[in-house]
C-alpha atoms as one frame of an Amber mdcrd trajectory, in Angstrom:
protein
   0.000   0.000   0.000   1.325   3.384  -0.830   2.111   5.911   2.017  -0.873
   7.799   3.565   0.789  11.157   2.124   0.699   9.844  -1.245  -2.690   8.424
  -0.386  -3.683  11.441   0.637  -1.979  13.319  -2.906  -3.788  11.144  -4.994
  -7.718  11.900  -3.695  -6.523  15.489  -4.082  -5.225  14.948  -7.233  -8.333
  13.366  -8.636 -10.825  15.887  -6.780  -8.323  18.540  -9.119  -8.557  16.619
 -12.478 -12.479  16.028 -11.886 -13.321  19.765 -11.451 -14.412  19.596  -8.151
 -11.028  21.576  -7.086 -10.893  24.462  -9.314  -8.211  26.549 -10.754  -8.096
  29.233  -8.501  -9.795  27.666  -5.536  -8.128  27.306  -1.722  -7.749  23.634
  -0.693  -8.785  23.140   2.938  -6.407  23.654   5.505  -3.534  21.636   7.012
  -5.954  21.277  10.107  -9.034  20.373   7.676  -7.113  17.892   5.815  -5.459
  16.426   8.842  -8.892  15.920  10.329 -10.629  14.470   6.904  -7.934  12.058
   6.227  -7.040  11.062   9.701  -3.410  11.632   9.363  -1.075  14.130  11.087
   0.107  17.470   9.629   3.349  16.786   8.947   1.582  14.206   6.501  -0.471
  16.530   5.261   2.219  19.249   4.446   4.090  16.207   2.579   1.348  15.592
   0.343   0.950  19.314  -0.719   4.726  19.252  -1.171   3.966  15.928  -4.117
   1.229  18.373  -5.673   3.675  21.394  -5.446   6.241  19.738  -6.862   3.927
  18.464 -10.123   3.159  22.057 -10.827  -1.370  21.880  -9.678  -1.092  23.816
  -6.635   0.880  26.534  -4.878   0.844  28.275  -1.826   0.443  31.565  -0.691
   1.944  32.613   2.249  -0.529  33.738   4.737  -3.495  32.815   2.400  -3.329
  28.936   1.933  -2.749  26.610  -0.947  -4.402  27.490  -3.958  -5.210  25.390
  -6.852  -3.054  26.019 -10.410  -4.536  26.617 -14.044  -3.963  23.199 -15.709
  -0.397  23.515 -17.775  -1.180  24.498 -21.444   1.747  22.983 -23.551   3.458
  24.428 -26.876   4.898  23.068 -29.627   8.456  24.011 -30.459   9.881  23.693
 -33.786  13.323  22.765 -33.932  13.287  22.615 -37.632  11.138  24.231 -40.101
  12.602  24.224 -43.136  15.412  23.172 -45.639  16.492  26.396 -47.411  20.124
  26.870 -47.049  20.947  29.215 -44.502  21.880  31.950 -46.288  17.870  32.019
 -47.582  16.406  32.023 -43.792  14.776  34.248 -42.072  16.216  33.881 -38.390
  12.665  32.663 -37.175  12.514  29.999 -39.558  16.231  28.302 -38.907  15.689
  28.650 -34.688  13.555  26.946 -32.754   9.962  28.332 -32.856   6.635  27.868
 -31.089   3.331  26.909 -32.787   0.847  29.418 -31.193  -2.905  28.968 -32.296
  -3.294  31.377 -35.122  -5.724  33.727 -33.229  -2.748  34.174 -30.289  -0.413
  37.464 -30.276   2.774  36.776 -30.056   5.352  39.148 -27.742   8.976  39.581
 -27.601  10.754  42.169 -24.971  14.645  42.167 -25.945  17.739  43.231 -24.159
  21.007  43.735 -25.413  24.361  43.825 -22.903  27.548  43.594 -23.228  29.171
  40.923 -20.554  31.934  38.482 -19.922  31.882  35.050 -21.118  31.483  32.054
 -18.661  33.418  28.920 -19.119  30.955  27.199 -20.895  30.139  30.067 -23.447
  33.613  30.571 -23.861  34.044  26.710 -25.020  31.330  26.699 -27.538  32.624
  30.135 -28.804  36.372  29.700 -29.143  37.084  32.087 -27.200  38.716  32.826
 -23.827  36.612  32.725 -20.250  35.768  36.418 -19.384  36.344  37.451 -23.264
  33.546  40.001 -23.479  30.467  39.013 -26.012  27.445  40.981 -27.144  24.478
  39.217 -25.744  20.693  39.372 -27.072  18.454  38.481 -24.050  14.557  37.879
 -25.367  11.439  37.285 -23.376   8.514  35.838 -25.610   5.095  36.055 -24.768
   1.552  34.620 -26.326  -0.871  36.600 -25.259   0.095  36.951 -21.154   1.569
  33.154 -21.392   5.299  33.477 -20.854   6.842  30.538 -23.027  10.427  31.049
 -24.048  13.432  32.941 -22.915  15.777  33.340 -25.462  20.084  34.346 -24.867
  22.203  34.557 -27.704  25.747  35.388 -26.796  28.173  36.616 -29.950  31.720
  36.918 -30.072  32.502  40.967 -29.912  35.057  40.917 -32.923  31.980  39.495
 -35.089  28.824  41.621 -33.685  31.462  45.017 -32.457  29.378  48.177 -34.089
  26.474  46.116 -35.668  22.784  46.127 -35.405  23.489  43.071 -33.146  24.608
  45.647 -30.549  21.189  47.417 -30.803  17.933  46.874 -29.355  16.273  46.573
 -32.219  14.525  43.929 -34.818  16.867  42.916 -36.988  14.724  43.226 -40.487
  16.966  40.283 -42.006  16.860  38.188 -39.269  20.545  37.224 -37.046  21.029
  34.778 -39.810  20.835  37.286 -42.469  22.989  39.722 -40.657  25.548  37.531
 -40.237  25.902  36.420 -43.860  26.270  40.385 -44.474  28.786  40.969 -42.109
  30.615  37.586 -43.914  29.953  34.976 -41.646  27.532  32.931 -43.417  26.281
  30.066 -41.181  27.154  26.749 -42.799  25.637  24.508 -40.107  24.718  24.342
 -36.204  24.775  21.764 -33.164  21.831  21.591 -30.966  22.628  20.382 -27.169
  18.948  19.668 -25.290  18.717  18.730 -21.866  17.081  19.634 -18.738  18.090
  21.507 -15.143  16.613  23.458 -12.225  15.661  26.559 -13.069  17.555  30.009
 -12.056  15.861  32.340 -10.553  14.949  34.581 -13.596  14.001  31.755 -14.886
  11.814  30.713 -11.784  10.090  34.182 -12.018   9.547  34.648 -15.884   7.654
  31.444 -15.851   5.841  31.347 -12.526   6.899  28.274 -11.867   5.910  26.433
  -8.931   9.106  24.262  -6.673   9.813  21.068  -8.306   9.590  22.315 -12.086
  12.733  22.260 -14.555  13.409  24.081 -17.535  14.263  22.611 -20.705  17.479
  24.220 -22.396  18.414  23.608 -26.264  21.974  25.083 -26.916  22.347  26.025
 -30.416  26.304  26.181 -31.512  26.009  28.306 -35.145  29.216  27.879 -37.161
  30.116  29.377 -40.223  32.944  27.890 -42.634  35.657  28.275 -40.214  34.861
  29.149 -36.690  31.720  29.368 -34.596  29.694  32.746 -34.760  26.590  32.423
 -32.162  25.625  30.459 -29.481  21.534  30.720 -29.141  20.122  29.187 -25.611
  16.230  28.725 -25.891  14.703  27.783 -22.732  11.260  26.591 -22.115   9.255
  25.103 -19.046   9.575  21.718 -19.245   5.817  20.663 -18.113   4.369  22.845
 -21.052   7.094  22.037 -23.916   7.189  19.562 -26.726  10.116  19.812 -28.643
   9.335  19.291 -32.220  11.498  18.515 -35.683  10.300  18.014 -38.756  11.842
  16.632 -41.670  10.957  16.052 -45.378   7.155  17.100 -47.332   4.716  16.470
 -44.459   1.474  18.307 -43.961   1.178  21.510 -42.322  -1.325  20.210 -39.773
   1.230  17.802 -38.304   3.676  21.014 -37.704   0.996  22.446 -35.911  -0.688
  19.363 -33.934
């Protein structure tokens, strides 16, 4: 038999899933839910912990425990199409949600300049603490945060460029690039999962327990690599996505 807490979890759970705990609504308190379930508080508070952790309720301090909207996933596409780079738009050679078509779409961007860690450095070629241009993008559909996007760029490639400017970039990074003669030629994509930071934590409104989802891109033109794109995504809402060959748009989109 399963432990009482995760007894206890599981009627919750299902009283969530049925409706009759509702997005928004208090769950009784520790006291309440000691007393239903015969079990002792400590108990209790380890059962709200399980439902914490799988992102359907959070607490308030002061106020109780409150029941979560239900997690509305995206679709991200990590490939879209096979026109040679130089022939992208940026959106269409990076990793990009599939919103329903009557959804807004949002993007607030930051540029800095700052000092490469370790690991930029290594996918960069370039020294730790070497300074890089980096292109820091919060995307939004409707008021649903969904992706954080930070692309870091060696200074002697984006120095006095539109890449330094907070600005859309009409040709897309891609585009740009190829201008300024770095053409990308290919990329590596790294996916994997951690903890969140707490930007991260914050942009999402995540609740304790949830990880993020991080796919390191590694652009390289002929001879050297020229960007290093990290898109970052929630990992209870995201399905990573790639499509290859003639297959109908629908699929893209399911």
């Amino acid at each position: 038999m399963a432990p009482k807490y995760q007894q206890i979890a599981e009627r919750l759970r299902a009283q969530i899933s049925n409706g009759s705990l509702r997005p928004g609504q208090r769950l009784p308190s520790e006291p309440e839910l000691a007393a239903e379930y015969d079990a002792s508080r400590n108990t209790v508070r380890l059962a709200i912990a399980a439902l914490t952790n799988q992102g359907l309720v959070t607490s308030r301090q002061g106020l109780g425990t409150f029941v979560l909207e239900p997690a509305r996933p995206f679709t991200a596409l990590l490939s879209r199409t096979k026109a040679t780079p130089d022939e992208q738009h940026a959106s269409m050679s990076l990793p990009v949600v599939s919103p329903a078509a009557d959804e807004s779409e949002m993007v607030r961007l930051i540029v800095e300049t700052g000092s490469a860690s370790r690991n930029v450095a290594e996918r960069l070629g370039i020294e730790p603490g070497d300074q890089v241009i980096i292109r820091r993008s919060q995307l939004f559909i409707g008021d649903v945060p969904w992706q954080l996007i930070n692309s870091y760029y060696p200074t002697d490639v984006a120095k006095g460029t539109p890449l330094e400017q907070a600005g859309r970039i009409e040709t897309g990074s891609v585009g740009l690039l190829a201008q300024l003669g770095y053409p990308q030629q290919g990329f590596v994509d790294e996916i994997g999962a951690r903890m969140p930071d707490a930007t991260e934590f914050d942009f999402f409104k995540l609740a304790s327990g949830t990880p993020v989802i991080v796919v390191s891109r590694t652009s390289y033109s002929s001879d050297r690599p020229i960007r290093l794109t990290r898109y970052i995504y929630r990992g209870d809402r995201a399905r990573l996505l790639r499509v290859e060959g003639n297959v109908p748009d629908t699929y893209r989109h399911a």
